[in-house]
C-alpha positions in Angstrom: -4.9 29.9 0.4 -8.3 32.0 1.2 -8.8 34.8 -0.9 -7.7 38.8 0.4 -5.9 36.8 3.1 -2.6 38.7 3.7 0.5 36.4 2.7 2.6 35.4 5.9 6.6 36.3 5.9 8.9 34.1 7.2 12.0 35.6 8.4 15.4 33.2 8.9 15.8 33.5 12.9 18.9 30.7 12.1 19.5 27.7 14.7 18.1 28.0 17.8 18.8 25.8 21.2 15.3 24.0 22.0 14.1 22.5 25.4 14.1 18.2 24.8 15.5 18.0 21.8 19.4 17.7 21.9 21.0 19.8 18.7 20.5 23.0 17.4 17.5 23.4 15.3 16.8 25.7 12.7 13.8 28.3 13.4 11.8 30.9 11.2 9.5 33.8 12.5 6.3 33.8 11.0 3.9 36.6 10.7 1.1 38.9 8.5 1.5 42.3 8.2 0.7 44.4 11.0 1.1 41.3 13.3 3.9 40.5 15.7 6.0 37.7 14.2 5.9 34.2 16.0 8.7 32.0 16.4 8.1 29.0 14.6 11.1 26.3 14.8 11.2 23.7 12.5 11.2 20.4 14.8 8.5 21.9 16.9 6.1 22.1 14.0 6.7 18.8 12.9 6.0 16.7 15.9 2.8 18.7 16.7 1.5 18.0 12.7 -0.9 15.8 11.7 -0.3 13.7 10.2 3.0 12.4 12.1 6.2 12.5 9.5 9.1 9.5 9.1 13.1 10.0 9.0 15.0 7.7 7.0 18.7 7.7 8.2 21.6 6.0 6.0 22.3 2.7 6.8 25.4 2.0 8.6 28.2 -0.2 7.0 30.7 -2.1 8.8 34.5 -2.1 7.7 34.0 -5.7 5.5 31.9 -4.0 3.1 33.9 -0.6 2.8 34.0 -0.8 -0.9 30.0 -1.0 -1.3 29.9 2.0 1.0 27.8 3.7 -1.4 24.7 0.6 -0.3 24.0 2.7 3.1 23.6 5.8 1.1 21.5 4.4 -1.4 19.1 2.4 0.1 17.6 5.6 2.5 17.9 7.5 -0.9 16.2 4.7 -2.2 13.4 4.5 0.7 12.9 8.1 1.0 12.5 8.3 -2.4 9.3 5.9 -2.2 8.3 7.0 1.2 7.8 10.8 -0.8 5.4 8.5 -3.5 3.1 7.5 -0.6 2.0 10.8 -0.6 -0.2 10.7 2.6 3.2 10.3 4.6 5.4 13.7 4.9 8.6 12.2 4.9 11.9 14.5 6.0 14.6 15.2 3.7 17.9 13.4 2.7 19.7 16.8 3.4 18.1 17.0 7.1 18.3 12.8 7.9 21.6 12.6 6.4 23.4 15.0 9.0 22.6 12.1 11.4 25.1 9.8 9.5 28.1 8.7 12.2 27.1 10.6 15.0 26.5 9.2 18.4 23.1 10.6 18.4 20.8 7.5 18.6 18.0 7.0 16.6 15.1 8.1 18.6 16.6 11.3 19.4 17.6 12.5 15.9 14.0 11.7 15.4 13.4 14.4 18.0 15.8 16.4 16.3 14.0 16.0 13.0 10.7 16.3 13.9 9.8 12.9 13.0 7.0 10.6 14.7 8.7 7.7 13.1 12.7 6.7 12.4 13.7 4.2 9.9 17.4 2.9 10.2 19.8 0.0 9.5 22.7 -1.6 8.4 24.8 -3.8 5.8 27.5 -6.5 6.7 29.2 -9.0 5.1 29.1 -12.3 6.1 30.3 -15.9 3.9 29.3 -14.2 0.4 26.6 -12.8 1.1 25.2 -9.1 2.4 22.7 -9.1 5.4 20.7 -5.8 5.8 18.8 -5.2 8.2 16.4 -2.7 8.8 13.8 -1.2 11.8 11.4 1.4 11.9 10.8 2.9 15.6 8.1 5.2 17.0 9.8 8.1 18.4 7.0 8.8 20.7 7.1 5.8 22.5 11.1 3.9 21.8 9.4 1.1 20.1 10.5 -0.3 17.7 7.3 -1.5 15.3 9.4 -3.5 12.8 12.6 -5.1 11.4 13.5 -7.3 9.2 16.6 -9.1 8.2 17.2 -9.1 4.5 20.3 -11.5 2.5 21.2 -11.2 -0.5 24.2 -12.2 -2.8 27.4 -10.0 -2.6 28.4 -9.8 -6.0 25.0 -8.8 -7.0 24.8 -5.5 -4.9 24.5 -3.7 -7.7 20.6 -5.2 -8.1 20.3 -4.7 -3.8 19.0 -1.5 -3.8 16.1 -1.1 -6.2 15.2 -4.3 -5.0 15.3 -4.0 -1.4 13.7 -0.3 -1.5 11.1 -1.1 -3.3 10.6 -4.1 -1.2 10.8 -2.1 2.6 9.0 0.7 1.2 5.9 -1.4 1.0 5.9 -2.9 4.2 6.8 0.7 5.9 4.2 2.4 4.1 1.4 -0.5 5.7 3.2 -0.4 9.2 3.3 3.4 9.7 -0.6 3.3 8.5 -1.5 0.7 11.1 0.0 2.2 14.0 -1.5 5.9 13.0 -4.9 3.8 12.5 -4.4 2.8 16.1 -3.5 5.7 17.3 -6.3 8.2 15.7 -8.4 5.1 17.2 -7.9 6.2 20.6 -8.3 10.0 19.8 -11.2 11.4 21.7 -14.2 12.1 18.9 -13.9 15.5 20.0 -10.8 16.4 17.9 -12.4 15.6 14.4 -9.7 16.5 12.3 -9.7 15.2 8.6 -6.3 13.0 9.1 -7.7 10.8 12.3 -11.3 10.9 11.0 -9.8 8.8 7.9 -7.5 6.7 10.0 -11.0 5.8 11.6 -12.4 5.0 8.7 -9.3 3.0 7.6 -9.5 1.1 11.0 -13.0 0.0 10.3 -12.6 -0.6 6.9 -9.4 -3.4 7.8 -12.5 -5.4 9.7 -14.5 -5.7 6.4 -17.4 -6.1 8.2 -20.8 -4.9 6.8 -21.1 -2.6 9.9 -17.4 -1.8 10.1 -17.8 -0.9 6.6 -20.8 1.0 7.2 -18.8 2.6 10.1 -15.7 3.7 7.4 -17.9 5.5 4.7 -19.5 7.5 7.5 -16.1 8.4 9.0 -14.5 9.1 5.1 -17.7 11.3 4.3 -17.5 13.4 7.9 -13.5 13.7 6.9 -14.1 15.3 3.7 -16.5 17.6 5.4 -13.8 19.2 7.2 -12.0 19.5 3.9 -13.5 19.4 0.2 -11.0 19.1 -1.0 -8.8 16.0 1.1 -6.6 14.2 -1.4 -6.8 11.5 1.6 -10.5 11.5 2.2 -11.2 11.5 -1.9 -9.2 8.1 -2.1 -10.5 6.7 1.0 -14.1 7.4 -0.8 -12.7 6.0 -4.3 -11.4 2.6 -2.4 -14.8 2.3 -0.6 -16.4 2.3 -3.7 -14.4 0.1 -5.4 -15.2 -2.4 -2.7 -18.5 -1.6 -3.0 -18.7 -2.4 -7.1 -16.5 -5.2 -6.6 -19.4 -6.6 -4.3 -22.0 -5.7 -6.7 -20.8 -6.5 -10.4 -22.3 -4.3 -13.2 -23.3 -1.3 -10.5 -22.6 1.6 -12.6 -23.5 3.7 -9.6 -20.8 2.4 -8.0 -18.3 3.1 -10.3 -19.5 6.5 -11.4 -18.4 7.3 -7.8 -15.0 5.7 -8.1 -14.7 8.2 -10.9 -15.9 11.2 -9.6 -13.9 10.8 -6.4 -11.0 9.2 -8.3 -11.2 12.2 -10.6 -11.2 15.0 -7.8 -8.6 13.3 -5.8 -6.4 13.1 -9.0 -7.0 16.4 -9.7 -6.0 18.0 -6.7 -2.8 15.8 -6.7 -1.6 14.3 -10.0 1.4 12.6 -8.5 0.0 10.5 -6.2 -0.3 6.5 -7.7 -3.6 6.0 -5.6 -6.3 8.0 -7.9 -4.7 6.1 -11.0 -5.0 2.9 -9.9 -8.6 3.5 -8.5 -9.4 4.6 -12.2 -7.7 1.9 -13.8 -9.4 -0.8 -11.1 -13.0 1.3 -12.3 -11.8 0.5 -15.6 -11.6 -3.2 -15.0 -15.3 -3.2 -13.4 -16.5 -1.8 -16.3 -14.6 -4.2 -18.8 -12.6 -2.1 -20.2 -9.6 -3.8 -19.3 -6.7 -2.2 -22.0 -8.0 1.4 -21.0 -7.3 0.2 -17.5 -3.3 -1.2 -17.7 -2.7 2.6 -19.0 -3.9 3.8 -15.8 -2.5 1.4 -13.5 1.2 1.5 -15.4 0.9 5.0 -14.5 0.2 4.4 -10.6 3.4 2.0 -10.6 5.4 4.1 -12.0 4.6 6.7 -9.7 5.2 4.1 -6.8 6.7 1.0 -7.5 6.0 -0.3 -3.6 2.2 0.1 -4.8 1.3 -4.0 -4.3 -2.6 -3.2 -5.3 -1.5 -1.9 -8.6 1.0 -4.4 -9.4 -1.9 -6.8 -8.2 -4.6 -5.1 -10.3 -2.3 -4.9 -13.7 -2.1 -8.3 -13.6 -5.8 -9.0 -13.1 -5.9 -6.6 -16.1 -3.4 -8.4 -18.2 -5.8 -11.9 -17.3 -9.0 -10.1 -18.4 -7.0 -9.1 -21.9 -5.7 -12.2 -22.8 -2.6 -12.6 -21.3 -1.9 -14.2 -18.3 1.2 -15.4 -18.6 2.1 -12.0 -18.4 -0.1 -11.4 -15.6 1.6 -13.6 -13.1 5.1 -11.4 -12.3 3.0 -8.8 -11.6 1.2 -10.7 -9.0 3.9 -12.4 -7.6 5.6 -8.9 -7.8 2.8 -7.5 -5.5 2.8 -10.7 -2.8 6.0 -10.0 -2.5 6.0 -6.3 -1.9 2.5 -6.9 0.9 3.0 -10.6 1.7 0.3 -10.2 5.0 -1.9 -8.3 2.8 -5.4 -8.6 4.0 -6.7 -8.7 0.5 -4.0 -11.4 -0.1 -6.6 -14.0 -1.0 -7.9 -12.2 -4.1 -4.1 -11.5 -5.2 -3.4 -15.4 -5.2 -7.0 -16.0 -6.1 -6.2 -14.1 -9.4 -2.8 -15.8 -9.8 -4.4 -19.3 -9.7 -6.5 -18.3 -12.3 -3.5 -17.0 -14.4 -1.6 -20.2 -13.7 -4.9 -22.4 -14.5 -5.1 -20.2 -17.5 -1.6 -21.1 -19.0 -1.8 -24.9 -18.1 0.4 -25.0 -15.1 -2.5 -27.1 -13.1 0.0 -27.9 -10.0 0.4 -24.1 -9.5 -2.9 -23.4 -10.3 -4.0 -25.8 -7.1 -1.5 -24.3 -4.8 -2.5 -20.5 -4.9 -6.1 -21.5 -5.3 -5.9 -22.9 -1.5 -3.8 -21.1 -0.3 -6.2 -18.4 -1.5 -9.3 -20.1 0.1 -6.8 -20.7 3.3 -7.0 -17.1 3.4 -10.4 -16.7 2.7 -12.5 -19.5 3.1 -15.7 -18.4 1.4 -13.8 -16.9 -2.1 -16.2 -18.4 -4.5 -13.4 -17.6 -7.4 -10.4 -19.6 -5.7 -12.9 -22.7 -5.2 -14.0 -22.8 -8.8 -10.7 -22.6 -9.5 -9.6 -25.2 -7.0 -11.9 -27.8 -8.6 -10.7 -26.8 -11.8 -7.3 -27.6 -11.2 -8.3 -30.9 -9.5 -10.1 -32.1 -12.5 -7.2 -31.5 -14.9 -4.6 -32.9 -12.6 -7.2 -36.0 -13.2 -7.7 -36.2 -9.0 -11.5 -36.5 -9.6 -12.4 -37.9 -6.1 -11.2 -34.9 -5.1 -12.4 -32.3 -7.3 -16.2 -33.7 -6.3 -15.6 -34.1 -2.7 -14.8 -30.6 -3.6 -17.6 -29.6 -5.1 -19.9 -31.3 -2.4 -18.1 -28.7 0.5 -18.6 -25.9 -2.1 -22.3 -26.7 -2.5 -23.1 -27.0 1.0 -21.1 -23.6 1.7 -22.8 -21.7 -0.7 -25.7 -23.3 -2.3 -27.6 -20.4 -4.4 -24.5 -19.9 -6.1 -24.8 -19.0 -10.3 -22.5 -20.2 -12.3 -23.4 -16.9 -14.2 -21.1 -14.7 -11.5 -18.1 -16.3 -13.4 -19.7 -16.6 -17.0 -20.1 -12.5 -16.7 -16.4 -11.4 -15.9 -15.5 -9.7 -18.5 -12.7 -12.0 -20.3 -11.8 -11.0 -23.6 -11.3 -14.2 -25.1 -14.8 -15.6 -23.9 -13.6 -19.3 -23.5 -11.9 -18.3 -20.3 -15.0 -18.8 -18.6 -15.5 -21.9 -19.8 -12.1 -22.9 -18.6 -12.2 -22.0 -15.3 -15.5 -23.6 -14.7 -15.0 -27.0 -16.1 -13.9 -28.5 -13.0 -17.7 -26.9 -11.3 -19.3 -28.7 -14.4 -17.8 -31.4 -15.1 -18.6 -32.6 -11.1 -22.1 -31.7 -10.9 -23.0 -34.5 -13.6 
């Protein structure tokens, strides 16, 4: 709030009938003193707000699962719940959503009613032992529906379905509500620069990770946070951009002191939000420092648990420290929650290195290409690759390996793996013996 600016009253004008939207909504007058109040209703505001809001409603239950009624309840509780830890997404209440439950209202219009851009619903049945739940998020704007997914699980487990699930849609809602308002600020004329589609450009560009795209992003990210110093969004836009940045260029202290400082701000102006945690703990791992970092990025996933770049980071963390075994749930965990992640490739590139690191060779192998699938060029998945090759004792292959490798990328350094900073310094060894042991 500006300072000497008068403080506005809001004074309780009750439900009011609104033209296109179909129930009663509730409105508030809002006005400074000596000003003529303005009637402000509640849905109105929301739909014109940037950035656009999501309604969660309860998930409808047939009458063969009437004694797990409490499941449709729980899992919107459950998604709303993580939805709020996105922070970047204003998500509307359980008390408001939750009038919607049984009506005949469908689901676009008690979006209308809501005031939300977006509407997630679903349902549970029953069906030969098992629970299906299915569940769809819709644009209200245009009746689409963006996504749904069918989900099974075991009936007399359905005490475990909805931490599980929750966790599990919240992730992929939180990445298909960003791509569509990426698309959308997209095709917003330049001349509306306002700080939330100026990041969704940047975030557009930044998904192409191309040197100019990239270029493109931090241009966009830095004009955002010109419109507001202090824009949580635009801080941790600035952070990740960075972090790609020092990623790119290992030992850039540069790089990371601006991870911190934007890391820092954005934490500070929001302490609940996961993001500026993780970004610290990730500037943590750049720098080594890969304890200091699991404090950090066990504080981002407990803030959101749908957070698959945290789960992804703790593990690489956990590697770095001298304990992969424990690494590898947390990198499954985060395939899981994001399994079309487009940094995919460095999650499984990290879990094949975990898996080559506790002797399983076979499942080393398989993330490692499945990793280079991804990403052809991942210098880290390839070492790997050969690695496992040569201790599965399929030598042909590992040096027919080695050959493509050379030819790819022939002014590569062995030194790019011997500096990542492993605690236990033989891990470097270990992961390149496959990369020596074929170029004799």
């Amino acid at each position: 709030m500006l300072l000497g600016a008068s403080r506005p009253e809001f004074v309780d004008l009750g439900e009011r009938a609104l033209k296109h939207i179909s129930t009663r909504v509730h409105a508030y007058a809002v006005s400074r003193a000596g000003k003529t109040p303005e009637v402000a209703p509640v849905a109105g505001l929301a739909m014109g707000a940037t950035p656009a809001a999501v309604a969660v409603l309860p998930f409808s239950i047939d009458d063969s699962v009437s004694d797990l009624a409490y499941l449709g309840d729980g899992l919107a509780d459950d998604i709303i719940a993580g939805l709020s830890g996105t922070r970047w997404l204003p998500v509307i209440s359980k008390s408001s959503s939750f009038q919607f439950r049984d009506t005949a209202v469908g689901t676009v219009t008690a979006a209308h009613s809501l005031g939300a851009r977006y509407i997630v619903s679903g349902s549970v049945r029953r069906h030969d032992g098992s629970l299906t739940v299915k569940a769809v998020l819709e644009d209200s704007a245009t009746a689409l529906v963006l996504w749904s997914r069918r989900f099974d699980h075991p009936a007399d487990q359905a005490g475990e379905l909805i931490e599980k699930l929750g966790i599990e849609i919240v992730a992929t809602l939180e990445k298909q509500v960003g791509q569509a308002e990426m698309i959308r600020a997209f095709r917003t004329p330049w001349e509306q620069p306002e700080t939330w589609k100026l990041v969704q450009r940047g975030r557009w560009h930044m998904h192409r990770r191309t040197r100019e795209d990239t270029a493109i992003a931090h241009d966009l990210f830095i004009q955002a946070l010109a419109t507001d110093a202090n824009s949580a969004m635009a801080l941790n836009e600035l952070a990740w951009w960075h972090i790609w940045r020092a990623w790119h260029r290992i030992g850039d202290t540069d790089e990371l002191d601006r991870v911190t400082h934007y890391a820092g701000k954005a934490l500070f102006m929001d302490s609940q939000d996961a993001r500026p945690h993780c970004w610290l703990g990730v500037a943590e791992i750049l720098r080594g420092n890969a304890k200091a970092a699991l404090d950090y990025l066990a504080e981002a996933v407990r803030l959101n648990p749908s957070f698959a770049f945290a789960h992804s980071a703790s593990g690489t963390a956990l590697v770095l420290a001298a304990a992969p075994g424990d690494a590898i749930p947390r990198f499954l965990q985060a395939r899981r929650l994001s399994p079309f992640d487009l940094y995919g490739f460095h999650n499984v590139g990290e879990l094949a290195a975990a898996r080559l690191l506790t002797g399983d060779f076979a499942g080393s192998l398989e993330a490692a290409q499945r990793s280079m699938q991804l990403s052809p060029r991942y210098i880290y998945a390839s070492i790997i690759a050969m690695t496992a090759l040569w201790k599965l004792d399929r030598r042909e292959e590992a040096r027919k390996a080695r050959m493509q490798f050379d030819a790819l990328l022939p002014d590569f350094n062995a030194d790019r793996i011997v500096r990542i900073p492993f605690q236990d310094r033989t891990y470097a060894s270990r992961l390149l013996e496959g990369y020596v042991a074929t170029g004799s």
